[in-house]
C-alpha positions in Angstrom: 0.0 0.0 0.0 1.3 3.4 -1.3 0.5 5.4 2.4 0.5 9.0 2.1 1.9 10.3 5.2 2.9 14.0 6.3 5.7 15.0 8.4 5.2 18.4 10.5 8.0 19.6 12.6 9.5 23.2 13.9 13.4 23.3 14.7 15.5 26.4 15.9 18.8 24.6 15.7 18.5 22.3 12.1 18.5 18.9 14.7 14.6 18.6 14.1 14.3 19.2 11.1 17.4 16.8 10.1 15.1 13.9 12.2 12.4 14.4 10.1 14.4 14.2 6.8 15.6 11.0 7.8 12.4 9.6 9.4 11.1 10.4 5.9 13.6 8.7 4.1 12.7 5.6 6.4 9.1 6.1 5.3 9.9 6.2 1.2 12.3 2.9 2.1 9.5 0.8 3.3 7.2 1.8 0.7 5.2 5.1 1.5 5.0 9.0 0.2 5.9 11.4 2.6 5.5 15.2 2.9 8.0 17.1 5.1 6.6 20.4 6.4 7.7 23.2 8.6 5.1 23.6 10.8 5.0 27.4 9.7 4.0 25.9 6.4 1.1 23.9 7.1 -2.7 24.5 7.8 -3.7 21.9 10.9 -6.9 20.7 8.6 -4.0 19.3 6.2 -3.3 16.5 8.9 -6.7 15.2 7.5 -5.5 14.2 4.6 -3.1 11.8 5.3 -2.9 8.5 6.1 -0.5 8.7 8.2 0.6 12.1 10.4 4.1 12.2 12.2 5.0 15.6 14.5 8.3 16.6 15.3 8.9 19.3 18.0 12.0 19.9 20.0 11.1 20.7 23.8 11.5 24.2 25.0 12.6 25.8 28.0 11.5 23.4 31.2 9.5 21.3 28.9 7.2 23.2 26.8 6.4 22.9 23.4 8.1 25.1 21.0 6.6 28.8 20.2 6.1 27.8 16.9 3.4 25.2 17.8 1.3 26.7 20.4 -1.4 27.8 17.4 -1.2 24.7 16.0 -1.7 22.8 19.0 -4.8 24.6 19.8 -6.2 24.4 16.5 -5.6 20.8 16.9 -8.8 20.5 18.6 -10.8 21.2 15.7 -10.1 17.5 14.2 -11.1 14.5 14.4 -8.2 11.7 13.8 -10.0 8.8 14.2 -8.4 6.0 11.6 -5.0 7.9 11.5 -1.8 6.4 12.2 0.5 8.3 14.0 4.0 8.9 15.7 6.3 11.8 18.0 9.8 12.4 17.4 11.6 15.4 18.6 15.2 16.7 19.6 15.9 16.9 23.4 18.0 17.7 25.8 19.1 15.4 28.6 20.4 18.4 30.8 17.3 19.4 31.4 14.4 17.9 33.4 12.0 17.4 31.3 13.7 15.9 28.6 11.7 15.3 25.2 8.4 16.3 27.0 7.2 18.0 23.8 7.1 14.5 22.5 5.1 13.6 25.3 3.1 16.6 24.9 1.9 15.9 20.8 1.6 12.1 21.3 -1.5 12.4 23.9 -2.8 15.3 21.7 -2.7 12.7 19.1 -4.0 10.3 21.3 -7.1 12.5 22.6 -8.0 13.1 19.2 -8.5 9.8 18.0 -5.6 8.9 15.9 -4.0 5.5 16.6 -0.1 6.1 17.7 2.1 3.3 16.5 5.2 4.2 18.2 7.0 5.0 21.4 7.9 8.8 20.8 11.4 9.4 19.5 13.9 11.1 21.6 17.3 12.6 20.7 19.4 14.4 21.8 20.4 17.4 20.3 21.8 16.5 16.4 21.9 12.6 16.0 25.3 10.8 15.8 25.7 8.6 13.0 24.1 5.9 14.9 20.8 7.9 15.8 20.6 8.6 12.8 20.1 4.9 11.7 17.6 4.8 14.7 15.9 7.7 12.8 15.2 6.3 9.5 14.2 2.6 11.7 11.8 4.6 13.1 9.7 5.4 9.9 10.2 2.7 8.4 8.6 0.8 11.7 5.7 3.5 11.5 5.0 2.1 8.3 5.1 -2.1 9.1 3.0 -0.9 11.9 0.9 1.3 10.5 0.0 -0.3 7.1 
């Protein structure tokens, strides 16, 4: 099955956004289409029309979700994900309490809203090594055995 998934993520730093190139590139190895989106780039009613719907924040401050996804989040409410697959990933940062909560954060938003999350959020820190990033593209290409 040709899956049409979306990838939505905000990064300050590039690490983010480099997780969800290769968590896309996962997702085109096992078989799917992906769309990789800056969250400043996407309309919340677009998560509709995926299949599948994969958020990527990095945590800020004492474990908050990025600036850049505060409108979104709220707008979030507005759907209804029921028969969605979906999955978390984000950068983090171990020196800090809450580490990766932003992950945390999207995952029961996605959760509350219906959609079916597949996977364990994704957690790493700062910009993957060369073995993360392995882990990374693993990780879409497990949303898509276990989504489809």
């Amino acid at each position: 099955m040709n899956a049409a998934c979306l990838i939505v993520y905000a990064s300050m730093t590039g690490n983010t956004e480099e997780i969800a190139n290769l968590v896309g590139a996962g997702i085109q190895a096992a078989g799917g289409s992906v769309v990789v989106k800056d969250i400043l780039e996407v309309d919340v009613v677009d998560l509709q029309d995926y299949d599948g719907i994969l958020l990527g924040a990095y945590t800020w401050g004492d474990g908050d979700l990025p600036d850049e996804y505060l409108d979104f989040y709220d707008e979030m409410d507005r759907l209804n994900l029921t028969g969605k697959r979906a999955a978390v990933f984000g950068s983090c940062d171990s020196s800090y309490e809450h580490r990766g909560r932003a992950v945390d954060i999207l995952t029961e938003k996605l959760a509350e809203l219906g959609a079916e999350v597949v996977l364990d959020g994704l957690k790493i820190d700062l910009a993957p090594t060369a073995a993360e990033k392995e882990q990374c593209m693993k990780f879409g290409q497990s949303f898509m055995e276990k989504s489809f």
